[in-house]
Structure formats: C-alpha cells, structure tokens
C-alpha positions in Angstrom: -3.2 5.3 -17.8 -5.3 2.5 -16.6 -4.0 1.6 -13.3 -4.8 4.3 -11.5 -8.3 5.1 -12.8 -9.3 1.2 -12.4 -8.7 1.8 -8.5 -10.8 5.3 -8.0 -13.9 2.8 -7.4 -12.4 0.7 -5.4 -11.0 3.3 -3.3 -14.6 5.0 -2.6 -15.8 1.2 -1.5 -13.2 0.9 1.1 -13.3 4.7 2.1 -17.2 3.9 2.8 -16.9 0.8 4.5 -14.1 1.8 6.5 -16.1 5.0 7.5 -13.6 7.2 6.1 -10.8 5.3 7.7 -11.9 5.3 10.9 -11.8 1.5 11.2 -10.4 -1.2 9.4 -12.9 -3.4 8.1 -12.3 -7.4 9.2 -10.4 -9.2 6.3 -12.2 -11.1 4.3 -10.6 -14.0 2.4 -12.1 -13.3 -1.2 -9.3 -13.0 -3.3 -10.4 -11.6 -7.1 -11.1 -14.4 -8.5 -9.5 -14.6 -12.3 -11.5 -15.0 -14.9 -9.5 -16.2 -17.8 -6.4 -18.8 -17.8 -3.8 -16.0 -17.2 -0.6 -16.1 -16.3 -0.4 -16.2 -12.6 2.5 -15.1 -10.5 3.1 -14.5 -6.5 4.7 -11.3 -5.5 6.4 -10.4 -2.1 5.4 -6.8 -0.7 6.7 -5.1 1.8 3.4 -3.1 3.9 4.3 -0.3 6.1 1.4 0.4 9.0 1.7 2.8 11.9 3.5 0.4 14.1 4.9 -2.8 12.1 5.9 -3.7 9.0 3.9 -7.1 7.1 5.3 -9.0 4.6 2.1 -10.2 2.0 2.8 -12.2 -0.6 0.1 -11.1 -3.4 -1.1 -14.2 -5.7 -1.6 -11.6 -8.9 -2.6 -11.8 -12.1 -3.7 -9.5 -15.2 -7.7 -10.3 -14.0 -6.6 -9.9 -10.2 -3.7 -7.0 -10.4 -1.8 -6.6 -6.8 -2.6 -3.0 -6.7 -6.5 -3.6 -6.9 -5.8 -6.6 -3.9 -3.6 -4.8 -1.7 -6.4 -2.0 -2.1 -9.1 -3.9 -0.8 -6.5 -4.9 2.1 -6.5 -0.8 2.9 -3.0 -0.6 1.6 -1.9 1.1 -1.6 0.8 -0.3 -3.7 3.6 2.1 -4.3 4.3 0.5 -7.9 1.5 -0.2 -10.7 2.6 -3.4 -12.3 4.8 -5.4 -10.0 4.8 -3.8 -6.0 7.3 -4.5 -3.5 6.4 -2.3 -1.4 2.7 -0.5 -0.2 1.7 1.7 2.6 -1.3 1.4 5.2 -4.0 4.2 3.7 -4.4 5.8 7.2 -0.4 6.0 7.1 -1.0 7.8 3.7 -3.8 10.6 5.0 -1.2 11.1 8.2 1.1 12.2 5.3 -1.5 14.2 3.5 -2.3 16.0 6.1 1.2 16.6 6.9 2.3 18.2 3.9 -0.2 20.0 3.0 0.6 22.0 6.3 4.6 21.9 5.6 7.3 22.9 3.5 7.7 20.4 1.6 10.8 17.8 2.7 10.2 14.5 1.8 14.0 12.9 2.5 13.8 14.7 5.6 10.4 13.1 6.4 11.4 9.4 5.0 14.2 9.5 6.4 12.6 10.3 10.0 10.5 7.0 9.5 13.4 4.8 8.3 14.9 5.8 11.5 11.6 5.3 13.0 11.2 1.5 11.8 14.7 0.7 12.8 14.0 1.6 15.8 10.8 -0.8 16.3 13.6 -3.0 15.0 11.8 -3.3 11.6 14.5 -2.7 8.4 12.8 -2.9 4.7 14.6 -4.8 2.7 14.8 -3.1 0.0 17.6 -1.4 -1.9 16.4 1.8 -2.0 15.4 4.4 0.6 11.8 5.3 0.9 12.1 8.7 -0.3 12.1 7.3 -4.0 8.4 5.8 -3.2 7.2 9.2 -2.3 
C-alpha cells in the first residue's frame, strides 16, 4: 500500500527531467542519504535496457528503499521490498505501447526477449522466466 504511492512523485521528477523519456538525464552520485541508524543491506539487481543487461548492486535501507533508488536511475524495480530484477522505463513505455495495441500475450512476448537477450549473449540469472515479472 505504500510502495507504490511513495514513488508517484518521484516518477513525475524523472518524467520532467528526462523530458518525457526522451533523454536520460547524467547520473548523479547522490545516493538517499538515511536518516536514522537503520539496518542497512546491499542488494544485487539484475536491470534490463534496450540493448544490455547491468548488474547494480543497490546499498538499501528502510530510509533509502531500492525501488525509490533504482527510480531515480530510470529503472523500475519489479519487486517492492527486496528487487532482483528492474527494467529501463523507456523499455517499460515500448511495452505500454505495445499492449495496449495487442492481444494480450505476455509469455509470448517475454519469451521473444529472453530469446532476444540470449542472443546479445546476455542470460538473467534468475530462476524464473520473465513472464512472472510482468
């Protein structure tokens, strides 16, 4: 109930200065800083762009949460608490757009890009196909 609402703001910011996705704006090193002594840990996610896949390793927190950080990256976590993986935000309006002028097929359609990536000679290593993330 929170995670989602808590990112609607954050979203707008980087929809503005990215001019709608247009651009990606330059990455800036300013990590959420945490404001309390919380319990810190480091997460490994998996980021899926265009034309590569990025392993980040997310420093996260309960006053720094990966979702909000991979956000502010342009990337948008596919998991609220604990993300392994998270998807480029001009990947996710491709897909948008795409469905909403499709019969809907997701397997078919993750499927298509797991093939895709293998190709590149990317493989996610995950356990579980991309379809579930979808």
């Amino acid at each position: 109930n929170e995670v989602i609402p808590s990112l609607i703001g954050p979203y707008l910011t980087y929809q503005y200065i990215s001019s709608s996705l247009r651009h990606r704006p330059a990455f800036q090193n300013n990590h959420i800083k945490c404001m309390a002594s919380c319990h810190r840990r480091t997460l490994e996610v998996t980021c899926v762009f265009f034309n590569y896949l990025e392993v980040l390793n997310i420093d996260c927190c309960p006053c720094a949460p990966a979702p909000l950080q991979l956000l502010k990256l342009g990337l948008f976590a596919c998991a609220p608490i604990a993300p392994s993986l998270a998807v480029d935000l001009c990947v996710l309006e491709l897909i948008r757009t795409l469905f909403v002028r499709i019969t809907p097929n997701t397997t078919a359609w993750c499927e298509a890009l797991e093939v895709f990536l293998t190709a590149l000679g990317y493989k996610l290593s995950t356990k579980v196909c991309l379809h579930v993330f979808f």
